[in-house]
C-alpha positions in Angstrom: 0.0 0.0 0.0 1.2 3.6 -1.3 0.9 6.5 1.4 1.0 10.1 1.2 -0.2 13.3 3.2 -0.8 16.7 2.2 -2.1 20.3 3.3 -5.7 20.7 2.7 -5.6 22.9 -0.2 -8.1 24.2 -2.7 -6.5 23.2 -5.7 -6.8 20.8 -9.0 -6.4 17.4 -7.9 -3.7 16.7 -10.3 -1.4 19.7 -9.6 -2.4 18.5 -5.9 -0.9 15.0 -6.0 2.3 16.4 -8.3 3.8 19.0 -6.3 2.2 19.4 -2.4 2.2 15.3 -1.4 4.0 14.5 2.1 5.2 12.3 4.6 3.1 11.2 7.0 2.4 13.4 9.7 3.6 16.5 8.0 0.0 17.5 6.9 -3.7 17.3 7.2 -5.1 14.3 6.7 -6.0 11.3 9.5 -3.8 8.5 8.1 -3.9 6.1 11.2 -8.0 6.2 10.7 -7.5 5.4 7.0 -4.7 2.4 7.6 -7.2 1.2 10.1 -9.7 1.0 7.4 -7.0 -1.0 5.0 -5.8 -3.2 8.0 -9.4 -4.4 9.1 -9.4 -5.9 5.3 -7.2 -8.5 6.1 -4.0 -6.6 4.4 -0.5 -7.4 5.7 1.8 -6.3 3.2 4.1 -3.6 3.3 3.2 0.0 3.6 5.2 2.0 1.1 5.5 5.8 0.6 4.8 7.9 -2.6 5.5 11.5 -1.9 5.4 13.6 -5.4 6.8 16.9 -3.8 8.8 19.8 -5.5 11.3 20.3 -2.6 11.4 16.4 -1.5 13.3 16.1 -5.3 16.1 18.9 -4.3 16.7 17.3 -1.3 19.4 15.4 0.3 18.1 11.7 -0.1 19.9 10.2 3.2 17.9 13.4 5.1 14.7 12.7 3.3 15.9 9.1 3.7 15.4 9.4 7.6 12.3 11.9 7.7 10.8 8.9 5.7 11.5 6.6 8.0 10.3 8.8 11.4 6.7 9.2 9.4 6.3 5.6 9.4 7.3 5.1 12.9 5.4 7.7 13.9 2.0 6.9 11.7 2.4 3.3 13.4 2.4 4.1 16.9 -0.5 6.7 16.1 -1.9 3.8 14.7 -1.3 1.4 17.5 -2.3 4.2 20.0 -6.0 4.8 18.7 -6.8 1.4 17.8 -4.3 -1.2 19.3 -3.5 0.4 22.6 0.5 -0.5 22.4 3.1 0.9 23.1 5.4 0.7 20.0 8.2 3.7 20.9 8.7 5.4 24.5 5.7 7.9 24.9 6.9 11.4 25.3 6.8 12.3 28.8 4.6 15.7 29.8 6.2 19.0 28.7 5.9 21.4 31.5 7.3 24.6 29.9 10.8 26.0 28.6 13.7 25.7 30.9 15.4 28.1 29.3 16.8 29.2 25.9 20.1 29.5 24.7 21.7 32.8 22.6 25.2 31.8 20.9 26.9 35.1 20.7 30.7 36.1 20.4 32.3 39.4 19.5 30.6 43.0 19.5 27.3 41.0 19.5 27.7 40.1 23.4 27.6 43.4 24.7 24.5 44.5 22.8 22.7 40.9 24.1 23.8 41.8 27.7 22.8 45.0 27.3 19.2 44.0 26.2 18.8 41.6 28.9 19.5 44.0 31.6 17.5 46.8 30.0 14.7 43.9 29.9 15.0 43.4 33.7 17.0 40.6 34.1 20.5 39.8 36.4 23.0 37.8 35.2 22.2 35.6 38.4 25.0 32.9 37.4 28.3 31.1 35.8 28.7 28.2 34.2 31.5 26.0 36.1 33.5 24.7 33.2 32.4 26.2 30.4 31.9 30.4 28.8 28.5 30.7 29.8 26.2 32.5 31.4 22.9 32.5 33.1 20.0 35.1 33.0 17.0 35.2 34.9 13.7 37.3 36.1 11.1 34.9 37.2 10.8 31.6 36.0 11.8 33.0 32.5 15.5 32.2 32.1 18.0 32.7 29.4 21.5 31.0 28.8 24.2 33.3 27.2 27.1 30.9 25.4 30.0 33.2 24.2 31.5 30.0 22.3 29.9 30.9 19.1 31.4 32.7 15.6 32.5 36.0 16.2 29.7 38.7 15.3 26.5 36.3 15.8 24.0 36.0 17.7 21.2 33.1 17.1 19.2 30.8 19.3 21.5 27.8 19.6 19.3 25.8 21.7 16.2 25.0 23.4 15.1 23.6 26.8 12.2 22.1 27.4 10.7 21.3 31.0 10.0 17.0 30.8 8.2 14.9 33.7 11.3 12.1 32.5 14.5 13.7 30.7 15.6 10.1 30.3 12.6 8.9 28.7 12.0 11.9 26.3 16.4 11.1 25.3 15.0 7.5 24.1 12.0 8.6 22.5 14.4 11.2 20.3 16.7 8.5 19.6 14.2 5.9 18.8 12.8 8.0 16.4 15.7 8.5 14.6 16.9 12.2 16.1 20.8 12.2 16.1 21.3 12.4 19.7 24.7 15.1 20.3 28.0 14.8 21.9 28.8 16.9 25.2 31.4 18.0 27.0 30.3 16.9 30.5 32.3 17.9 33.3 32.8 16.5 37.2 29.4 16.7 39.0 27.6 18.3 35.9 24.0 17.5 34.9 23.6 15.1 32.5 21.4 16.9 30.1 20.6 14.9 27.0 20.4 16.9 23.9 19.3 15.9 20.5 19.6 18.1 16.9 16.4 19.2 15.1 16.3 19.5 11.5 17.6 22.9 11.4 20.4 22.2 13.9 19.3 23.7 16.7 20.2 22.2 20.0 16.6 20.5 22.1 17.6 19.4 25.3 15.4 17.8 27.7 15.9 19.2 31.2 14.3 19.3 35.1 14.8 21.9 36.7 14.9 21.8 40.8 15.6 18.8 42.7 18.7 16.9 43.8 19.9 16.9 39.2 18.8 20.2 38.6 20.7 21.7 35.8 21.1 25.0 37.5 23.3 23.5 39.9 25.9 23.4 37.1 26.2 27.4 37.4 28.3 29.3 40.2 26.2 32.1 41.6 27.3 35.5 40.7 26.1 37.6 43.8 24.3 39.6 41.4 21.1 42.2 43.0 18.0 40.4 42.0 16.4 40.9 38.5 14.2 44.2 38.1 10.9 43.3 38.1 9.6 44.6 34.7 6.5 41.8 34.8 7.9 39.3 33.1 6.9 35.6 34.3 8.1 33.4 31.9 9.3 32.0 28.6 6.1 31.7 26.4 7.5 30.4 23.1 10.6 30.5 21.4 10.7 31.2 17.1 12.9 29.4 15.3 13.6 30.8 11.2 13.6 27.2 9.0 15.2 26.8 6.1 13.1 26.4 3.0 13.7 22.4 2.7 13.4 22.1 6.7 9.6 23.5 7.5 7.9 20.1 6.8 10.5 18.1 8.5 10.7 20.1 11.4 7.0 19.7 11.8 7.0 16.4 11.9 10.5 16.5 14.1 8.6 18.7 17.0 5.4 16.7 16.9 6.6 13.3 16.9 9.9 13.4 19.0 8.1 15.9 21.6 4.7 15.3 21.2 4.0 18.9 20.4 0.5 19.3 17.9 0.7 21.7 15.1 -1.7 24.5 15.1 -2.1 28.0 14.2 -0.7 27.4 10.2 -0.9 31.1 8.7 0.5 32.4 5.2 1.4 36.3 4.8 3.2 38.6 2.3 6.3 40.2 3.8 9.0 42.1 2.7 11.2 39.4 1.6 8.0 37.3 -0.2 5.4 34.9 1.2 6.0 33.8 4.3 4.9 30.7 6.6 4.2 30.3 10.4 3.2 27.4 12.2 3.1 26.7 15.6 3.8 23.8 17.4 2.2 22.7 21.2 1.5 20.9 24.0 -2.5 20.9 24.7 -2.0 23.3 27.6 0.2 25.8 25.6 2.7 26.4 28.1 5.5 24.6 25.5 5.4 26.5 22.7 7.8 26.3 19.6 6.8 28.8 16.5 8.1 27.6 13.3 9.1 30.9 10.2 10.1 30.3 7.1 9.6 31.1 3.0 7.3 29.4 0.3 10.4 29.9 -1.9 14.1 29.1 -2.0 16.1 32.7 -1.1 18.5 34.0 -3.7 21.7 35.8 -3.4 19.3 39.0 -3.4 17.8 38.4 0.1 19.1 36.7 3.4 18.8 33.2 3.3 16.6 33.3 6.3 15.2 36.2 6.3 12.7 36.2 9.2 15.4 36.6 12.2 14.7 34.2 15.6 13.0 35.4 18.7 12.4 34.1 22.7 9.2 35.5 23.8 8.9 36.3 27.2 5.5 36.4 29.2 3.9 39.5 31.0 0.2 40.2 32.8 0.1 43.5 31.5 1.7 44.5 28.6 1.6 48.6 29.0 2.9 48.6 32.9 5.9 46.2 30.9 6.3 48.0 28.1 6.6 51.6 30.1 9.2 50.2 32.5 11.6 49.1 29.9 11.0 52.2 28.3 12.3 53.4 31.3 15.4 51.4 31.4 16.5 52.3 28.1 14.9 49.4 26.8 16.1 49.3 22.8 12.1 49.1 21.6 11.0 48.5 17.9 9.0 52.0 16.5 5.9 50.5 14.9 4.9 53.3 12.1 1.7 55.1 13.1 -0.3 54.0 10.2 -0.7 50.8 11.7 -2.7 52.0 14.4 -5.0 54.0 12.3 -5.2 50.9 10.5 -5.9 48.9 13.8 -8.6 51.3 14.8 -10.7 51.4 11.5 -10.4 47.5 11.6 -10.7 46.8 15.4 -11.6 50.1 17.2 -10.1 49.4 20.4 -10.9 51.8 23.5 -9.0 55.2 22.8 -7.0 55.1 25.9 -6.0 51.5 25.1 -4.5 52.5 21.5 -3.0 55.5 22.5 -0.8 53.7 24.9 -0.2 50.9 22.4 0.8 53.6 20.0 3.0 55.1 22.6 5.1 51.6 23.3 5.0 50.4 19.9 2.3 47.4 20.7 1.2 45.0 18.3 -2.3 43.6 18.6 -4.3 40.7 17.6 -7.6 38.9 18.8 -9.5 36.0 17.6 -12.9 34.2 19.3 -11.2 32.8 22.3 -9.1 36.1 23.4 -6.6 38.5 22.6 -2.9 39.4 22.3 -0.2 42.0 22.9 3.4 41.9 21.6 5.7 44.4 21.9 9.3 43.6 20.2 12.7 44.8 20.5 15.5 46.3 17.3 17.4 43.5 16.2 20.6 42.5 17.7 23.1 41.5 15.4 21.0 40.2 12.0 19.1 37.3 13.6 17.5 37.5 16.7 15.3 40.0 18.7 13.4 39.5 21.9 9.5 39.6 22.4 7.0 40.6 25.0 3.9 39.1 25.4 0.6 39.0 26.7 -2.2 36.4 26.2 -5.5 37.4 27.5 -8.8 34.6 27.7 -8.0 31.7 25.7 -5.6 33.2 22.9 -3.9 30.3 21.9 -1.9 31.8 18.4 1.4 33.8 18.3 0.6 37.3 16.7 1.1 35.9 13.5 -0.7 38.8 12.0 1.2 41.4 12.9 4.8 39.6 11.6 4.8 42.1 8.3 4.3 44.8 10.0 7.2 43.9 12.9 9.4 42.5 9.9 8.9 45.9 8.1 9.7 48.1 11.1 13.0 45.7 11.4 14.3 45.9 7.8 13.2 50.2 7.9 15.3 50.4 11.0 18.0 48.1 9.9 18.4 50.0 6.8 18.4 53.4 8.7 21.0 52.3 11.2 23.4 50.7 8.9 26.0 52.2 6.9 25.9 51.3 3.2 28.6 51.0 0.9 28.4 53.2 -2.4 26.3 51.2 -4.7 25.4 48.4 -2.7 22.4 46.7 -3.0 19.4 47.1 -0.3 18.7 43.9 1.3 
């Protein structure tokens, strides 16, 4: 039996099946319900994939080889789960929420990222023992600073995620195929178990408290106590795919973490039509956001040209977004036609918009609740931080607003920037 998914698409059937077919798990359709159908026939053969699929071709086969391979796995525990009620892989153990994210910076870059996490309220509360990094906190929101990296970047270089049974969620990963990474481990050390996702980024799976606590593995600084600009927690982290990657590192997310894909939105931007798609646990409180293109980049744009973000978590979003004003926080300016936009659309309360207009406050709602974001400039070309709020049962990511932020980056970048006589405008 031949199996493909696919996005749910109003389209020609034909064009359908030659260009937009996937592995399982990557799109829309309920598989394990249809194998069931096929199995209660009396079939035993072999199951066998067919996947037509315009960036599948381009790709490396021992890659596609493997994502191949981890769709099958992962359609027959689905399977085995709904209508056989065995266990066929580890089950991922409950996600309680990001431990922390990690910023790989070196070079001019470190400054500016220190210098945004204090102006955002945090203390650099510790130091790593055996190794150049360092640890940020203000609530239960925590970020890890590695100055190991390339001189001049800054990029998310890994992810932490909160799990009932770190051990459990390392054999899942493996099991399903995730290359599971090397690390330099020294004496009395946590053993953190980290595994690479499609785009490279580091997923570790952590606990944090207790007698194995990772944060034991840092020194404390002495540092006075984080400011308290509201902020509570991480509430998702945005990681930029590359064009081949989105697909696989939906499947990745969902199947080695257990995470549900929700929220898929398509918008035009200033670099061309852009995707996001967020990934979850049913509770929300681990989020991963997925960005990328429809199209393959040229050497005329960056070849991921939406930059990374950690988004942090705040009960009120003006009291936040007026105290880091206060501490110099470096704010994005978000162009006042937006919010004579937002009020012909939306017409929020006057006093509301005029101090979302003040703080640069980005705004979206849907039938369950609403959402404030307010973001920061760029630092260094690929990542910014985010502040959120979430108010009733909001469950997207502000997707909405993402041109208008990624405009307000690119106008600033471009103001800030010196340019070369006759270069070309990214």
């Amino acid at each position: 039996m031949q199996l493909a998914d696919a996005p749910r698409l109003d389209m020609d059937v034909l064009q359908w099946s030659r260009h937009h077919r996937l592995f399982p798990g990557q799109g829309d359709f309920d598989l394990p319900a249809f194998l069931d159908q096929v199995l209660r026939t009396g079939y035993a053969g072999p199951l066998s994939l067919e996947v037509f699929n315009d960036v599948f071709r381009q790709a490396d086969p021992a890659r596609t080889a493997v994502d191949a391979l981890r769709s099958l796995l992962d359609l027959r525990e689905r399977h085995a789960r709904r209508f056989g009620a065995t266990d066929l892989l580890p089950r991922a153990p409950q996600l309680s929420g990001h431990a922390f994210a990690e910023l790989a910076v070196a070079g001019d870059v470190l400054g500016q990222v220190e210098g945004a996490l204090d102006a955002l309220g945090f203390a650099r509360t510790g130091r790593h023992r055996s190794k150049p990094v360092q640890l940020w906190e203000q609530g239960t929101a925590r970020v890890v600073v590695n100055a190991a990296a390339a001189a001049g970047v800054a990029e998310i270089g890994a992810i932490a995620v909160e799990s009932a049974d770190p051990s459990r969620s390392r054999e899942r990963a493996e099991a399903l195929l995730a290359p599971v990474l090397p690390r330099d481990r020294g004496i009395a050390e946590a053993d953190l178990a980290a595994v690479a996702a499609p785009d490279g980024t580091q997923v570790f799976f952590c606990r944090t408290g207790g007698g194995d606590s990772w944060l034991a593995d840092f020194e404390p600084t002495g540092a006075v106590g984080p400011a308290d600009t509201g902020l509570t927690h991480i509430d998702h982290v945005t990681l930029a795919q590359p064009f081949d990657a989105f697909d696989e590192a939906t499947l990745f997310y969902r199947s080695v973490l257990g995470l549900d894909p929700r929220d898929d939105i398509e918008y035009v931007a200033p670099y061309g039509v852009m995707r996001n798609r967020a990934v979850a646990d049913p509770d929300g409180r681990t989020r991963i956001t997925l960005t990328g293109t429809l199209l393959r980049r040229g050497d005329w744009a960056p070849a991921v040209p939406d930059p990374q973000h950690v988004a942090f978590a705040t009960r009120d979003i003006v009291a936040t977004a007026r105290a880091l004003r206060a501490r110099g926080a470096p704010l994005l300016k978000i162009p006042d036609n937006y919010y004579d936009d937002l009020d012909a659309r939306l017409a929020p309360p006057p006093q509301l918009l005029d101090s979302m207009r003040e703080h640069g406050i980005l705004y979206d709602s849907d039938e369950a609740g609403e959402f404030f974001q307010v973001c920061t400039e760029l630092i260094g070309s690929r990542v910014f931080f985010e502040v959120v709020q979430r108010v009733g049962g909001y469950r997207g990511v502000g997707a909405v607003s993402a041109p208008v932020r990624m405009a307000a980056h690119r106008r600033h970048r471009l103001a800030t920037r010196p340019r070369a006589s006759g270069a070309r405008e990214e």
